[in-house]
C-alpha positions in Angstrom: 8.4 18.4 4.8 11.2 15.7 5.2 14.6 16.8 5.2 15.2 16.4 1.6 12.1 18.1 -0.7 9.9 15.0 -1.9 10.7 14.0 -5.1 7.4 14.1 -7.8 8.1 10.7 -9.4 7.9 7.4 -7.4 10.2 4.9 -6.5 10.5 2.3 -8.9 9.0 -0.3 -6.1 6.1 1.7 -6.0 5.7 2.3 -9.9 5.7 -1.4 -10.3 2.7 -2.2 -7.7 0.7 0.4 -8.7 0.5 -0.9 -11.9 -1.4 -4.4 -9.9 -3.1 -1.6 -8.0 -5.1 -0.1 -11.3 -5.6 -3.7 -12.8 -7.4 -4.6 -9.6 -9.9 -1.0 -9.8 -10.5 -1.0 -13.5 -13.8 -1.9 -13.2 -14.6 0.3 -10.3 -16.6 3.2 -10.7 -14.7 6.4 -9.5 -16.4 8.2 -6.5 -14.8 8.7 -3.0 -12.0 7.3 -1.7 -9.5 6.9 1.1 -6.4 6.2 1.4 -5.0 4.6 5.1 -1.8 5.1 5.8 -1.2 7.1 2.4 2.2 8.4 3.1 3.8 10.6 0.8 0.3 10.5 -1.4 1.9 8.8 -4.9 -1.4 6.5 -4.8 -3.5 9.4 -3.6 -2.3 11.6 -6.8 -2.9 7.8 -9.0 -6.4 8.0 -7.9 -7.5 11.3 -8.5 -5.3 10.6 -11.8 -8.5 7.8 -12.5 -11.2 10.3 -11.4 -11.6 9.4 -7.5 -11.6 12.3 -5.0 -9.6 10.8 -2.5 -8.8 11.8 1.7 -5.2 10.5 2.3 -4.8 10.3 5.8 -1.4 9.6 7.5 -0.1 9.9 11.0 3.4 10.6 10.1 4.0 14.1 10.1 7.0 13.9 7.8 5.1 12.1 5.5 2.0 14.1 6.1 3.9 17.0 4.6 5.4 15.3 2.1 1.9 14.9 0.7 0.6 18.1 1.5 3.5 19.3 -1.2 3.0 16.8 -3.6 -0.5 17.3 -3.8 -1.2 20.7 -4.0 -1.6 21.2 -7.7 -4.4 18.4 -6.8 -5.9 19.8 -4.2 -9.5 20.3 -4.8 -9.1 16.3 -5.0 -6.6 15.3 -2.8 -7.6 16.1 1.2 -5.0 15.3 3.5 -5.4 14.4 7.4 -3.9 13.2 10.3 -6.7 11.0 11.2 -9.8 8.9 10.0 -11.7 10.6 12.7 -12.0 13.4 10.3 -14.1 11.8 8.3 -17.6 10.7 8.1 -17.9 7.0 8.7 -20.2 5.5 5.9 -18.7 7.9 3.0 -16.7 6.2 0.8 -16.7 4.3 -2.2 -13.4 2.6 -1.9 -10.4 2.5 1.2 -7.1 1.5 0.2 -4.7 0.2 2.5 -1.4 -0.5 0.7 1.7 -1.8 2.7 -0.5 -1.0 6.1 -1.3 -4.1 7.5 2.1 -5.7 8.0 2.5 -2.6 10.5 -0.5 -3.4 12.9 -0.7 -5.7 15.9 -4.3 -6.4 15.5 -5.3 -6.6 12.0 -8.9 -7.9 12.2 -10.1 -5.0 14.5 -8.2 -2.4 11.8 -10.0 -3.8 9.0 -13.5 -3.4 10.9 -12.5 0.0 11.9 -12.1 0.5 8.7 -15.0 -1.0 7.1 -17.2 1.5 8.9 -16.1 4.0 6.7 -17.1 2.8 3.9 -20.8 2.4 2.1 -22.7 -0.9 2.3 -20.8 -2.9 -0.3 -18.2 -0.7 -0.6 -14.9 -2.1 -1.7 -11.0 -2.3 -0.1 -7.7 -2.4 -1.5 -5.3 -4.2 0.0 -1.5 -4.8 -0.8 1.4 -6.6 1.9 4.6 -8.7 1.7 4.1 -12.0 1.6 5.1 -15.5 2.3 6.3 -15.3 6.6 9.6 -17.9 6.3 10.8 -14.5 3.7 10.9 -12.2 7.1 14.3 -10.4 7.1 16.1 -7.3 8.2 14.5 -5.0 5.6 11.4 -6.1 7.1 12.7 -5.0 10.1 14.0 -1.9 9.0 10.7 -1.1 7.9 8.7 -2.1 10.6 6.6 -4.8 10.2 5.5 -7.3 12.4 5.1 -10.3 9.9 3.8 -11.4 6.2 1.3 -13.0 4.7 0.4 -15.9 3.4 -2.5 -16.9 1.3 -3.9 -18.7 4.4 -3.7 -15.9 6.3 -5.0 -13.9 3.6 -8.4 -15.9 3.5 -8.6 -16.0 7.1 -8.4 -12.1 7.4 -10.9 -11.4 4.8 -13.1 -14.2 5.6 -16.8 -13.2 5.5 -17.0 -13.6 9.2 -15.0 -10.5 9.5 -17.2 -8.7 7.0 -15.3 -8.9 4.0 -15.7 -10.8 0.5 -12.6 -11.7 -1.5 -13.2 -10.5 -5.0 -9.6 -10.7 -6.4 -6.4 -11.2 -5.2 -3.1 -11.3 -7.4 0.7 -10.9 -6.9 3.4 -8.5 -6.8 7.4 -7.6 -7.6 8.9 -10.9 -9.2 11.5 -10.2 -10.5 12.3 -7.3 -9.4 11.4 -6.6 -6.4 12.8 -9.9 -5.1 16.2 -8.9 -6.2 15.7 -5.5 -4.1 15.1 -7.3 -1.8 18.5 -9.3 -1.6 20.0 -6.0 -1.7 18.4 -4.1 1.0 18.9 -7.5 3.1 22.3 -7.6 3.0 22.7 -3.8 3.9 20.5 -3.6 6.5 22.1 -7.4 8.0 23.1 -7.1 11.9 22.3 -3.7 12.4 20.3 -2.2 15.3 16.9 -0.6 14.3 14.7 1.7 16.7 11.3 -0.2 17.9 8.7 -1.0 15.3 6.2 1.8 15.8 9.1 4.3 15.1 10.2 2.9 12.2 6.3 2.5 11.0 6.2 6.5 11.5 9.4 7.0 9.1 8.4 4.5 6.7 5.9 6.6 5.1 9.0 8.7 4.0 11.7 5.4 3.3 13.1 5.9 0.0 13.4 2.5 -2.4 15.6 2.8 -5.3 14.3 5.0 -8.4 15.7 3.6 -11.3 16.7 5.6 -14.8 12.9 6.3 -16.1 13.7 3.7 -19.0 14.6 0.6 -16.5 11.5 2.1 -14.4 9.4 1.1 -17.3 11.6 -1.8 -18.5 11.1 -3.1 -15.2 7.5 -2.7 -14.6 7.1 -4.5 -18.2 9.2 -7.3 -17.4 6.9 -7.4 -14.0 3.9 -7.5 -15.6 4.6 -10.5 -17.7 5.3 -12.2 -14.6 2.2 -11.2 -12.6 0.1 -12.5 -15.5 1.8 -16.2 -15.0 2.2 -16.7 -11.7 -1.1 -14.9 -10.2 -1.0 -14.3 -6.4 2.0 -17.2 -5.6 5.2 -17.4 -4.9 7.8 -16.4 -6.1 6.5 -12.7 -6.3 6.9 -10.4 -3.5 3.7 -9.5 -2.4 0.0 -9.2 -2.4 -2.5 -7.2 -3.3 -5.8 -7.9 -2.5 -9.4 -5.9 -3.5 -12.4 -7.0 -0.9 -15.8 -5.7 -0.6 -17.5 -5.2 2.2 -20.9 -6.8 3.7 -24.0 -5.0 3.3 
């Protein structure tokens, strides 16, 4: 595990997506799943939570073990590997790839990867900062390598890259934007290791967790938003659910 023992309740970031995350699936029906990039498994316990059995698969070790230990009470469900190369391509009902593709050089080849592991017409989740000119040091710290805009959304999941846009919505106004202020000002002219490094960690970078009643408070308040504005500015980031080509 990480140096400190994994705490069971999510940051208050996370418990604020998620929420966009369940909206988008509702309608799904639960089967197989996998979750890219999964780190420390809170969306891998959300999903078996709904009925899914789900293979998390993480490269960071720290992580890794961080959702080994979460997940053990969940076990039969939860599956946890180092790679996708453990699985069988073709298997899955849904892939989820939430705060992933900010973290990748080549983003069209990951999402056909991808797509091979999942059933004809099977569908992806998808969630990522948005909005480029926002790029800052937390970015940094965390190590991406951009943001997206809604152009660059459509262009990524164009059907000529296998993929059908079914929904896409927002994220994190107001909230998270105001997080965001925060963490930019701390993390303001300092030196951070190279980007792949700080990809490996981030599966393990700890956001604020708020007093449970603000968690909720906030997430309420969040919701209203995300119901107003839809998948624009100003919230914080997208999500996106795809399906894949037959």
């Amino acid at each position: 595990m990480s140096t400190k023992q994994p705490s069971t309740r999510p940051t208050t970031g996370f418990h604020i997506r998620s929420r966009q995350y369940v909206r988008l699936i509702t309608d799904l029906v639960p089967g197989s799943a996998v979750d890219v990039g999964g780190g420390q498994g809170y969306w891998a316990i959300k999903l078996a939570q709904l009925g899914w059995q789900v293979n998390l698969v993480e490269k960071s070790e720290m992580a890794r073990l961080d959702a080994v230990y979460l997940t053990k009470l969940l076990s039969e469900k939860i599956h946890v590997y180092d790679s996708l190369g453990n699985l069988t391509p073709g298997s899955a009902d849904l892939l989820c790839a939430l705060e992933v593709l900010e973290h990748l050089p080549d983003r069209t080849q990951s999402l056909r990867y991808w797509s091979e592991y999942l059933k004809p017409y099977g569908y992806g989740l998808f969630s990522f900062p948005a909005w480029q000119e926002w790029f800052n040091a937390e970015d940094v710290k965390a190590g991406h390598l951009c943001r997206f805009d809604i152009e660059d959304v459509l262009d990524l999941f164009s059907s000529s890259n296998g993929w059908t846009i079914c929904r896409m919505s927002g994220y994190g106004f107001p909230f998270r934007n105001l997080l965001q202020i925060y963490n930019n000002r701390r993390f303001q002219n300092k030196q951070f290791e190279e980007p792949n490094r700080a990809t490996l960690s981030s599966g393990v970078y700890r956001e604020a967790r708020l007093p449970v009643w603000l968690d909720y408070a906030a997430a309420v308040v969040t919701d209203f938003f995300q119901r107003l504005i839809g998948p624009r500015k100003p919230n914080w980031g997208l999500v996106v659910l795809a399906q894949k080509k037959g």
